[in-house]
C-alpha positions in Angstrom: -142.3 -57.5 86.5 -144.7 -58.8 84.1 -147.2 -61.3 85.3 -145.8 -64.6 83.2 -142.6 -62.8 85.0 -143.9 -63.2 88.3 -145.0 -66.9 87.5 -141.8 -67.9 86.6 -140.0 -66.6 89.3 -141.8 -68.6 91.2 -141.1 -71.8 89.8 -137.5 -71.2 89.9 -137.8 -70.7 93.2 -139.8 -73.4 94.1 -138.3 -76.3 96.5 -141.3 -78.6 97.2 -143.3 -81.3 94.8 -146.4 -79.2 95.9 -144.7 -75.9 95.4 -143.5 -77.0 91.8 -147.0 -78.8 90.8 -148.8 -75.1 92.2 -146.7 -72.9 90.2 -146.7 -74.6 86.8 -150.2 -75.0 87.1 -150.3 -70.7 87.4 -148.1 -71.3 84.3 -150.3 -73.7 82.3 -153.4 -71.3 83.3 -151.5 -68.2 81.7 -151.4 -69.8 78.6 -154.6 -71.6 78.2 -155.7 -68.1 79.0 -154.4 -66.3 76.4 -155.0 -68.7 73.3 -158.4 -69.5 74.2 -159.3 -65.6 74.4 -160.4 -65.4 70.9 -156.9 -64.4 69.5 -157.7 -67.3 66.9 -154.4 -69.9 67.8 -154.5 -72.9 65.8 -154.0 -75.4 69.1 -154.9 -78.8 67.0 -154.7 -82.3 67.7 -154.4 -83.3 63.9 -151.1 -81.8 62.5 -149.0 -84.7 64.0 -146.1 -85.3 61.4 -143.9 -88.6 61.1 -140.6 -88.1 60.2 -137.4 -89.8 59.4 -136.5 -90.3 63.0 -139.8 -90.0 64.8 -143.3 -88.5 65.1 -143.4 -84.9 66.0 -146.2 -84.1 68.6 -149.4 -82.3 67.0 -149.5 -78.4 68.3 -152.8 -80.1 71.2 -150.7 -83.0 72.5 -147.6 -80.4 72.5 -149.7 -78.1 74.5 -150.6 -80.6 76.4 -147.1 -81.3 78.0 -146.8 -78.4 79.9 -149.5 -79.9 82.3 -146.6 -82.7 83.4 -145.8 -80.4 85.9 -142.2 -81.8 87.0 -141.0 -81.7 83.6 -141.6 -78.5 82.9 -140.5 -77.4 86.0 -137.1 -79.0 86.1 -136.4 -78.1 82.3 -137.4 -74.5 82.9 -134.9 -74.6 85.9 -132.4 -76.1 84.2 -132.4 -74.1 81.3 -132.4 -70.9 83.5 -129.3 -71.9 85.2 -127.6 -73.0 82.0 -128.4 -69.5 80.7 -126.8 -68.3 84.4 -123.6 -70.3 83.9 -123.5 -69.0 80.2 -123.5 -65.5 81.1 -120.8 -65.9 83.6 -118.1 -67.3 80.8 -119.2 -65.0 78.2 -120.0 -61.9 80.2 -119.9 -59.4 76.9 -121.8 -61.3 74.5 -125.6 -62.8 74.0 -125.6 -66.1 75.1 -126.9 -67.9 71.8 -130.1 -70.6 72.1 -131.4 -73.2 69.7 -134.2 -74.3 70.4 -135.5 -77.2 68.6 -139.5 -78.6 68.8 -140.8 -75.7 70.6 -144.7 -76.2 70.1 -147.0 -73.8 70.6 -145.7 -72.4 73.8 -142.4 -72.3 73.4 -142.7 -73.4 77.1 -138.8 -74.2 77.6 -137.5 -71.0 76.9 -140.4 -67.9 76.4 -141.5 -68.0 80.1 -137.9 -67.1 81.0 -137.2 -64.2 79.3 -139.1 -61.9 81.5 -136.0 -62.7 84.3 -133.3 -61.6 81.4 -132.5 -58.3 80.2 -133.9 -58.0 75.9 -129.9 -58.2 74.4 -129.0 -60.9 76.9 -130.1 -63.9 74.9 -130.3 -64.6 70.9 -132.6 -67.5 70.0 -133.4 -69.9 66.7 -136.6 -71.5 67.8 -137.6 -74.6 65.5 -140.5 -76.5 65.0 -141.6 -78.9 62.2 -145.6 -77.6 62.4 -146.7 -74.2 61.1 -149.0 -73.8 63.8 -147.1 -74.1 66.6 -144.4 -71.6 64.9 -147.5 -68.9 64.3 -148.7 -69.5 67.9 -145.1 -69.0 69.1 -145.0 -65.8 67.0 -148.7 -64.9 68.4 -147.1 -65.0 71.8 -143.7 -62.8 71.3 -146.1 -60.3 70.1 -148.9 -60.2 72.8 -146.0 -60.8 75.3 -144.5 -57.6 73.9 -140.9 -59.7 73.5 -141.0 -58.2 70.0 -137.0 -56.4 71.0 -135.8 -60.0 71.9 -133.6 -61.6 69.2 -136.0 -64.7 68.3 -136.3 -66.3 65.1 -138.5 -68.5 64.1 -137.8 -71.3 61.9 -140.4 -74.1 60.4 -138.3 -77.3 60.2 -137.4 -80.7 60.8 -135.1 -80.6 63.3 -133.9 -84.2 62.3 -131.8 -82.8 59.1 -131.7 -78.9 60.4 -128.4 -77.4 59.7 -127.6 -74.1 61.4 -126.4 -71.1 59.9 -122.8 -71.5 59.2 -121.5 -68.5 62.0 -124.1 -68.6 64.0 -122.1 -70.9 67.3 -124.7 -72.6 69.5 -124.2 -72.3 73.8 -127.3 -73.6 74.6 -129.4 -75.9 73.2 -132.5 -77.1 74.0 -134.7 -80.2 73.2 -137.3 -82.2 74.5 -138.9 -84.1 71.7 -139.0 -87.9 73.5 -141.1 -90.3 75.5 -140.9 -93.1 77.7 -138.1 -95.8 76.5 -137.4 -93.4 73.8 -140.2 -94.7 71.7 -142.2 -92.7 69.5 -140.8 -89.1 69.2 -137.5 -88.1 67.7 -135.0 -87.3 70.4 -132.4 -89.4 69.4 -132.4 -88.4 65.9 -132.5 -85.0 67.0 -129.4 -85.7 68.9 -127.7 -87.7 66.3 -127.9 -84.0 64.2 -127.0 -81.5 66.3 -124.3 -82.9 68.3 -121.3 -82.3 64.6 -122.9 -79.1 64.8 -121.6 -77.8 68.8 -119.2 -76.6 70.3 -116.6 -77.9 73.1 -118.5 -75.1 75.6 -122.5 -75.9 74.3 -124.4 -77.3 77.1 -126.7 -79.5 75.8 -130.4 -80.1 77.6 -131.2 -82.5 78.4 -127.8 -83.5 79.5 -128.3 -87.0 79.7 -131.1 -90.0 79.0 -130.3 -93.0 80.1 -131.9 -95.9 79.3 -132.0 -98.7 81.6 -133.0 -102.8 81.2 -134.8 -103.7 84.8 -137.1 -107.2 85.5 -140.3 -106.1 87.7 -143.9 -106.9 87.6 -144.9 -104.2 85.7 -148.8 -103.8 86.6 -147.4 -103.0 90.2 -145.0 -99.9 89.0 -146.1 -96.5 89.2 -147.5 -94.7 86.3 -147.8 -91.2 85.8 -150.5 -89.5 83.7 -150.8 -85.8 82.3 -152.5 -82.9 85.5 -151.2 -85.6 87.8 -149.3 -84.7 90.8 -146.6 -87.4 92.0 -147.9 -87.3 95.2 -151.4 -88.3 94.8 -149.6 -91.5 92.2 -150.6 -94.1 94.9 -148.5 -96.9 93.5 -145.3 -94.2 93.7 -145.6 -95.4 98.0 -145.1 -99.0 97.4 -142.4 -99.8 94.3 -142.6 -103.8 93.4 -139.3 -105.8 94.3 -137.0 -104.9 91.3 -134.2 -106.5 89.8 -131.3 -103.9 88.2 -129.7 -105.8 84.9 -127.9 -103.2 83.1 -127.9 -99.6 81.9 -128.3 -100.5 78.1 -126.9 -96.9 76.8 -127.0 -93.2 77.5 -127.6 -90.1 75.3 -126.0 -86.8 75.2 -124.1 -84.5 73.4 -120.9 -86.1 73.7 -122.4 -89.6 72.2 -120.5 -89.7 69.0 -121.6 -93.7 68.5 -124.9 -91.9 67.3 -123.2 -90.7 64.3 -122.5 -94.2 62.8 -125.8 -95.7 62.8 -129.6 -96.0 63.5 -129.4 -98.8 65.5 -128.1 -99.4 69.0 -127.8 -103.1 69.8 -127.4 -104.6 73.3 -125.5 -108.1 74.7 -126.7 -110.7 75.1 -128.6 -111.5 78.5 -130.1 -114.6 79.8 -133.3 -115.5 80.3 -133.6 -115.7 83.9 -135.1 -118.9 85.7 -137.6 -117.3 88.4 -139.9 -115.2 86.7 -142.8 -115.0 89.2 -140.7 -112.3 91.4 -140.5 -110.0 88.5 -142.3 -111.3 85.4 -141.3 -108.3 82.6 -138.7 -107.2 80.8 -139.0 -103.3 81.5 -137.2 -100.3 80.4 -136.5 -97.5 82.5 -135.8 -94.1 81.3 -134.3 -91.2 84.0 -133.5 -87.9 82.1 -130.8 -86.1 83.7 -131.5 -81.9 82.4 -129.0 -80.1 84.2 -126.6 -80.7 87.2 -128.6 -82.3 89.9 -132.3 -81.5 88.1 -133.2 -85.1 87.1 -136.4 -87.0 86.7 -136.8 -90.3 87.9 -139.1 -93.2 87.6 -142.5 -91.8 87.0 -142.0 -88.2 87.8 -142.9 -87.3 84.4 -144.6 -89.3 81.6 -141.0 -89.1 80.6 -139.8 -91.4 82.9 -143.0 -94.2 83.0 -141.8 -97.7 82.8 -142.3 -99.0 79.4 -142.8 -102.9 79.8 -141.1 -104.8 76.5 -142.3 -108.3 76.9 -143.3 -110.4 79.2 -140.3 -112.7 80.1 -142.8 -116.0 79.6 -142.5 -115.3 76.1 -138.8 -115.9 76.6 -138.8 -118.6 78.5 -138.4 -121.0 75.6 -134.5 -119.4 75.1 -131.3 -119.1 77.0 -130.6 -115.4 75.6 -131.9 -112.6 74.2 -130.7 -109.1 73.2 -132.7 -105.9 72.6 -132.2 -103.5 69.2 -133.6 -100.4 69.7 -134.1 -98.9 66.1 -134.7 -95.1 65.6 -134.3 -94.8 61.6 -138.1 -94.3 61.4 -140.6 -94.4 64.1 -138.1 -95.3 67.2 -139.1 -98.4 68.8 -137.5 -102.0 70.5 -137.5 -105.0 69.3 -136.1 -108.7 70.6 -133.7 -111.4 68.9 -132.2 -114.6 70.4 -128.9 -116.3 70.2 
């Protein structure tokens, strides 16, 4: 077993927070290891590109989200046991990845294949910057994965088409942040799902999106080489109030298809707003079977505070559009 092997095991086999946060922090080490050797990987924080759709990480700040250690943990699991459950329906056949905004690492997928035999798995590996496709390439070759079935692509996974036989089982993407703002998950989403199959298990599975009153200064926070058991504010959530679940995402969500706009109901303003002053969305991100994230395990899953709700108090109702034709982002209009 080779040692990113070895590492990986280990974080599929890991129960605890602790266990989890110690392993993935071997696995962050690995690779800051090898592409600060001299081996000349472009790792920069300036290539960020804004798409129809969303802005697609620079290769740093992609880097960068290995260190959210729950994430990476609980999509690496997931995507291991989707990879499992693959190989058990299609025992005489090469379970077929796409993987779509890989950055640098390819840490969703490359870190796996040490556990699977080289014709077990055939994968299209996307990203929009060059530099994080040449790292990726830098890596199959110094990993010696060079007999795996990987190819490469440079695109924008927003308008990507797959090759016309070419049937996708698994695909993967994590291109989003909290609320949904910024990055282009959705619009990812919105072009991959015409293109699967009855039998493709899509990861994440689900992301919902929930609309929550709280006082938003007193919610927990997570931040990047932060473990969720040293977030202090994670012991003592503020008194909530659940409203709604405003929509969820996944590959069965054909209402995508029709627009790039998702707009709520109506709600009222609410009369007591010193109990829980903001309008806050909550994001959980459910990957695969019971691997989810919750409220501030991840940077994922931080609340994302919308508006005060003083600076509603002037109206009865308000509903929320959330917009993802450009950069995604929320926005408020009243009855």
């Amino acid at each position: 077993m080779t040692e990113l092997g070895t590492i990986t095991k280990e974080i599929i086999s890991s129960q605890t927070i602790m266990e989890q946060v110690n392993a993935v922090k071997k696995l962050s080490t690995f690779y800051n290891q090898i592409t600060a050797d001299g081996k000349h990987f472009d790792i920069t924080p300036d290539n960020e590109k804004y798409i129809a759709g969303g802005q697609a990480l620079s290769t740093y700040h992609a880097a960068v989200c290995t260190d959210d250690y729950l994430r990476t943990c609980y999509f690496l699991k997931g995507v291991y046991r989707a990879i499992i459950n693959l190989q058990s329906d299609f025992p005489s056949r090469k379970i077929k990845v796409l993987y779509a905004g890989c950055g640098p690492f390819a840490t969703l997928l490359l870190p796996l294949l040490p556990l699977f035999e080289k014709n077990a798995v055939e994968a299209i590996i996307l990203d929009i910057n060059s530099s994080s496709i040449e790292s990726v390439k830098k890596l199959i070759s110094i990993l010696n994965f060079d007999d795996y079935s990987l190819t490469m692509v440079e695109t924008d996974a927003t308008t990507y088409q797959k090759p016309t036989e070419w049937e996708i089982d698994l695909f993967i993407s994590e291109t989003m942040h909290y609320g949904l703002t910024a990055e282009p998950q959705v619009a990812i989403t919105k072009n991959f799902i015409p293109q699967l199959l009855p039998h493709t298990i899509f990861i994440p599975q689900q992301i919902h999106i929930d609309l929550v009153y709280t006082s938003f200064s007193k919610e927990p926070f997570i931040k990047f080489n932060q473990n969720p058991l040293e977030t202090t504010k994670m012991q003592s959530e503020p008194t909530r109030k659940y409203i709604d679940r405003l929509f969820s995402i996944g590959k069965g969500d054909a209402f995508l298809l029709n627009s790039d706009q998702i707009t709520t109901k109506f709600y009222p303003v609410p009369q007591d707003l010193h109990s829980y002053p903001d309008l806050t969305l909550f994001t959980e991100v459910e990957i695969f079977e019971d691997l989810s994230l919750k409220t501030a395990e991840s940077v994922l899953t931080n609340p994302y505070c919308l508006s005060s709700l003083f600076h509603l108090k002037a109206h009865k109702e308000f509903q929320l559009i959330y917009d993802f034709s450009a950069t995604p982002k929320w926005a408020y209009s009243f009855k």
